[in-house]
C-alpha positions in Angstrom: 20.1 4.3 17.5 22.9 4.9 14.2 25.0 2.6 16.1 22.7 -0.4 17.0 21.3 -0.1 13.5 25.0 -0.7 11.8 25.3 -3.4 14.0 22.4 -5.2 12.6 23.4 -5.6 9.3 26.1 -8.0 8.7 26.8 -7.7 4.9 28.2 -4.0 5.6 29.1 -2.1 1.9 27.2 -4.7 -0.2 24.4 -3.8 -2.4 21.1 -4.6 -2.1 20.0 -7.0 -5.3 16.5 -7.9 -4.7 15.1 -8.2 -8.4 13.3 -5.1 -7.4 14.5 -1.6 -8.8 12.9 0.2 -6.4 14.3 -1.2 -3.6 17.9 -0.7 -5.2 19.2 2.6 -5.4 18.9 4.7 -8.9 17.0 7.8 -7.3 18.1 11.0 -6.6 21.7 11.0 -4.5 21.6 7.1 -5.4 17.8 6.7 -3.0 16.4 4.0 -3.4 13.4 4.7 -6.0 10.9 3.3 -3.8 11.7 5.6 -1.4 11.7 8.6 -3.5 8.3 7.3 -4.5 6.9 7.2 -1.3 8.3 11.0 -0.1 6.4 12.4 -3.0 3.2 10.4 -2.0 3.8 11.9 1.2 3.7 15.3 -0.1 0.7 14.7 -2.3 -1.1 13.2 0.4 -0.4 16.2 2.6 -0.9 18.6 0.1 -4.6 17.4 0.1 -4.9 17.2 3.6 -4.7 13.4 4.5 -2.7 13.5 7.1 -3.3 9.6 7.5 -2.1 8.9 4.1 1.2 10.9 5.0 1.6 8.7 7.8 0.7 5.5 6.0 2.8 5.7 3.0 6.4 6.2 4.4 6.4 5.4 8.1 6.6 2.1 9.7 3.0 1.4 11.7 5.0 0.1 15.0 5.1 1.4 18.3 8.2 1.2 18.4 8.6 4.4 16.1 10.8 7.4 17.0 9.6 10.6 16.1 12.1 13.4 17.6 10.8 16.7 17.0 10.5 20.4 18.8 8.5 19.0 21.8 10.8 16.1 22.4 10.7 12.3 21.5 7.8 10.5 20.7 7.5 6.9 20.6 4.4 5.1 18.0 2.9 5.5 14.9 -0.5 6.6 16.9 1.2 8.8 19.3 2.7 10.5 16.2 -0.1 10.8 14.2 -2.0 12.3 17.2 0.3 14.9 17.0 0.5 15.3 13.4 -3.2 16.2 13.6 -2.9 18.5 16.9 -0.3 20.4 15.5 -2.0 20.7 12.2 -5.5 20.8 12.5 -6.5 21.8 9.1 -5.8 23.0 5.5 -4.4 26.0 6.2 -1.8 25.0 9.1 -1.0 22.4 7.2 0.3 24.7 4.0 1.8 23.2 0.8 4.4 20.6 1.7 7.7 20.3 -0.2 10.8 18.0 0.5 14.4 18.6 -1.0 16.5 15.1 -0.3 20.0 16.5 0.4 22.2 13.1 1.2 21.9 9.4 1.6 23.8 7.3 3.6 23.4 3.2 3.4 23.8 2.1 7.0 23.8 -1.7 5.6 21.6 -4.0 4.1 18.4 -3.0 5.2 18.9 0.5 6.6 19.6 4.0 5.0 20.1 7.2 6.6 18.5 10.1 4.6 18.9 14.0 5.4 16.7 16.8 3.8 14.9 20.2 3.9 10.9 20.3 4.3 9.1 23.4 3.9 5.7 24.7 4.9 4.3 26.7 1.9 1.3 28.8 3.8 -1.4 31.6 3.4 -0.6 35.2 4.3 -1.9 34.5 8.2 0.1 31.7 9.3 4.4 32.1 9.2 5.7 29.6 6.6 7.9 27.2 8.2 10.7 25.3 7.2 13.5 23.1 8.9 15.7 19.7 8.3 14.6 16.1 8.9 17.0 13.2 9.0 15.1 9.7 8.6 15.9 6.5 9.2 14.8 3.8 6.5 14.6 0.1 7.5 14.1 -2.3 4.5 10.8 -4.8 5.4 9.5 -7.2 3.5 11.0 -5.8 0.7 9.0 -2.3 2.0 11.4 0.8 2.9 9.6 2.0 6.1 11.1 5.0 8.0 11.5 3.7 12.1 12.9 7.3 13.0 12.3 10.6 12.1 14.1 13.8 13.3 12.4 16.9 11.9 13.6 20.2 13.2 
């Protein structure tokens, strides 16, 4: 997917000058601010249990969305956010959510490549959990939107 990503954008190394500083990079590891915004609306909005929201504020509402995750790939945003909700059915599987952005990677124009750690703050019954997730960002109507999301 990397590959035929690259191969889409045709202005390879420039930077992305849209009027907009949160499309440009100026975040953390030079992320684009929006999407730094939108990861910690992601956590708030899981924190409080809207899974929805979660879904709605980062990733791209397309059936053609790749989530890849323990159980294998899953393609759509309703087929993920069916199994967002199966797998966390309420407050307490869902825990406190916190994401550390370790490295971005521009992959072009309108794509980014962005690795980090997410962990599963929960009660004393359920196992904390923690992993790594590496996203892929596709800039849309001046809207970063992650298109692929491996979280292991």
């Amino acid at each position: 997917m990397l590959i035929s990503l690259m191969a889409c954008d045709t202005n390879e190394g420039s930077d992305v000058i849209l009027g907009d500083d949160s499309i440009e990079e100026g975040g953390p590891e030079g992320i684009p601010t929006q999407i730094v915004d939108r990861m910690k609306r992601q956590e708030d909005d899981w924190n409080n249990g809207d899974i929805a929201g979660f879904m709605e504020h980062a990733y791209d509402e397309d059936e053609e969305l790749l989530f890849i995750g323990s159980k294998g790939l899953t393609w759509g945003y309703d087929a993920t956010l069916t199994n967002y909700r199966k797998s966390y059915p309420d407050r307490d599987a869902m825990g406190q959510l916190t994401f550390d952005n370790l490295e971005w990677i521009r992959l072009g124009q309108h794509h980014g490549f962005l690795v980090g750690k997410w962990r599963l703050q929960r009660n004393d019954s359920l196992a904390s959990l923690e992993g790594h997730y590496s996203l892929v960002w596709e800039l849309k109507d001046e809207q970063w939107l992650i298109i692929a999301d491996h979280s292991s």
